[in-house]
C-alpha positions in Angstrom: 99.5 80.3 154.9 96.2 81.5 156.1 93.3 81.7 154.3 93.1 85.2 152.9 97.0 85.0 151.4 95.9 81.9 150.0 93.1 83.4 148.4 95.2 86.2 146.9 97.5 83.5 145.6 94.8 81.8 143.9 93.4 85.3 142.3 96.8 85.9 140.8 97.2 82.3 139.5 94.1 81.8 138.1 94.2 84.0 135.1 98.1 82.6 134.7 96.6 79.2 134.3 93.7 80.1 132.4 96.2 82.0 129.5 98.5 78.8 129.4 95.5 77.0 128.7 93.9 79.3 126.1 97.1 79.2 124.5 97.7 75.1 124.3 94.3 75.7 122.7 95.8 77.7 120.3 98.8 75.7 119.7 96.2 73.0 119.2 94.2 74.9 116.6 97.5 76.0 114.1 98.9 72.8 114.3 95.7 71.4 112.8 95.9 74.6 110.0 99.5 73.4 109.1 98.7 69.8 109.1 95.4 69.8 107.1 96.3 72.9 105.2 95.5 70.7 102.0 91.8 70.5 103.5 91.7 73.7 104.6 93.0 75.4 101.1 90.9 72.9 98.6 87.9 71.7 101.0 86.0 68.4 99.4 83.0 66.7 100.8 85.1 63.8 102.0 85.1 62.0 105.7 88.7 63.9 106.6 87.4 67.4 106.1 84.2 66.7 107.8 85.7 65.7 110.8 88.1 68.1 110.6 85.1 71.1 110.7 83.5 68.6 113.1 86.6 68.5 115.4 87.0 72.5 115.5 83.2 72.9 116.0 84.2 71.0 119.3 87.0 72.7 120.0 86.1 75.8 119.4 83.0 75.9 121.2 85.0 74.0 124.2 87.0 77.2 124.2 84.2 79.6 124.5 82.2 77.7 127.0 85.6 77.1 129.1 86.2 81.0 129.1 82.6 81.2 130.1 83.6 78.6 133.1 86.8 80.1 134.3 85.5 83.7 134.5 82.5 82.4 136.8 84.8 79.6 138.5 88.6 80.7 138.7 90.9 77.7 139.5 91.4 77.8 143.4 93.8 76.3 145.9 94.8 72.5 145.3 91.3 71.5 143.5 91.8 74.4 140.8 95.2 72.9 140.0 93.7 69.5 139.5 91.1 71.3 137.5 93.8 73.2 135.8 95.6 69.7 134.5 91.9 67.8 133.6 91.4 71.0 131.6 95.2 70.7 130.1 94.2 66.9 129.4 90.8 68.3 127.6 92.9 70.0 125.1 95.1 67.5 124.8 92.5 65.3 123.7 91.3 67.5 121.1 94.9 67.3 119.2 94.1 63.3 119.4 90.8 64.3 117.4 92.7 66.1 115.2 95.3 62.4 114.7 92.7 60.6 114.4 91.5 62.3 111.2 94.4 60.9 109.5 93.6 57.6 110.0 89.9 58.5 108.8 91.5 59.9 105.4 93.4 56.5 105.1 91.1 54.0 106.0 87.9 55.6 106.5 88.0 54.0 110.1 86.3 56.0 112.3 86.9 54.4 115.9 89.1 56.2 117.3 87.3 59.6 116.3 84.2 58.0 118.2 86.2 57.2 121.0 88.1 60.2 121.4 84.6 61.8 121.8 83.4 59.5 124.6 86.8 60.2 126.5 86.7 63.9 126.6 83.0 63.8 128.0 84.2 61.2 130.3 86.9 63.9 131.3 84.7 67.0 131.6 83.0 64.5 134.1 85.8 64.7 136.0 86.3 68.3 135.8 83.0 68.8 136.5 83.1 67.2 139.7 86.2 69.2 140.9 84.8 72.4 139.8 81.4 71.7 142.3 84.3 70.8 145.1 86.1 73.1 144.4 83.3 75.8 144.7 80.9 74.6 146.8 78.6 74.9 143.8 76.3 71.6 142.7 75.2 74.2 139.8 79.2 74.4 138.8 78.7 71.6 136.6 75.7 70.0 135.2 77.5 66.1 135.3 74.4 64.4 135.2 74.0 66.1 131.7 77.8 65.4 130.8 77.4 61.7 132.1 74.2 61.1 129.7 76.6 62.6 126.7 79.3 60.8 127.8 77.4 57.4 127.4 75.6 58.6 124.3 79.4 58.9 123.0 80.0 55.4 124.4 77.4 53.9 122.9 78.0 55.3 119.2 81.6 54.0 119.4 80.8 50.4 120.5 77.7 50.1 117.8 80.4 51.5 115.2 83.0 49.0 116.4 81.2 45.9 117.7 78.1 45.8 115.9 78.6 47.3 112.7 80.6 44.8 111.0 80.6 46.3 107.3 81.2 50.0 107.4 79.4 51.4 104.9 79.9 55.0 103.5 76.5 55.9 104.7 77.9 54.3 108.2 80.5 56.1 108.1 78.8 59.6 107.3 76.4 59.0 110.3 78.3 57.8 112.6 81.3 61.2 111.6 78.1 63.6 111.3 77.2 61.8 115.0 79.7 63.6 116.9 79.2 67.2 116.0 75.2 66.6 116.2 75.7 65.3 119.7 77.8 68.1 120.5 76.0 71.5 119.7 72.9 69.5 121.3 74.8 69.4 124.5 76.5 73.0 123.9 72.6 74.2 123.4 71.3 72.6 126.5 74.1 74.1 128.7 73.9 77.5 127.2 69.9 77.2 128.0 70.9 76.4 131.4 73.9 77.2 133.0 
């Protein structure tokens, strides 16, 4: 295939991709409505539906700015499919957010919450890299920014885990409030400049 037919197959896949994506978002976003309905139909200041607004603040937002991203940067050739399954592998990771809330409702245990965090900016890393290949674009992806949010992320969960040996509520309420702080700081700084 030269290289203008395989441009014209990547035009026509790209939106394909980007819909299946949109709508594993989607999927990701009821299943959380029927699974916390109870949260979502009598709300109470507790750790579960915290995180829970926490999570879709993340997820939601993820969904805009990755909208944002595919309209400027279309998934191309071989490197948009490997973009395509990291950004598959994004979403998937925001259904293990979701998981983890139940073990914050039964044990107020919020490691895997923290964690989950620190591996989805770990993944945008990746993403991010691809998407610059991809395009020929070192403004594709700010990574340098991701990477410092990443280890922020990293951080938080080893203090919470390692350090923190009694888990107070207060603990606990920083450390679930941590997340969604960290995250609209980030979603603010790359709105400024990308």
């Amino acid at each position: 295939m030269n290289e203008v037919e395989e441009r014209q197959v990547s035009d026509s896949l790209s939106p394909r991709l980007t819909e299946f994506v949109t709508i594993v978002f989607g999927v990701v976003i009821a299943e959380s409505f029927a699974r916390y309905s109870s949260y979502i139909l009598h709300p109470t200041l507790s750790l579960a539906f915290v995180g829970l607004m926490a999570v879709y603040i993340t997820t939601i937002s993820s969904w805009i700015f990755y909208h944002r991203s595919a309209i400027r940067y279309p998934y191309n050739g071989g490197l948009g499919i490997l973009r395509f399954a990291l950004d598959f592998i994004t979403v998937g990771l925001y259904a293990y957010l979701l998981y983890s809330l139940e073990l914050i409702a039964r044990s107020a245990q919020l490691t895997q919450y923290l964690v989950g965090f620190a591996v989805i900016f770990f993944v945008y890393i990746f993403s991010g890299l691809v998407r610059r290949k991809e395009h020929h674009d070192p403004k594709a992806s700010r990574v340098i920014l991701l990477g410092a949010f990443f280890i922020a992320f990293l951080v938080a969960a080893c203090v919470y885990e390692f350090v923190l040996a009694t888990k107070s509520n207060i603990v606990n309420w920083l450390f679930l409030l941590l997340p969604p702080l960290l995250n609209v700081v980030f979603r603010l700084i790359r709105w400024r400049y990308y």
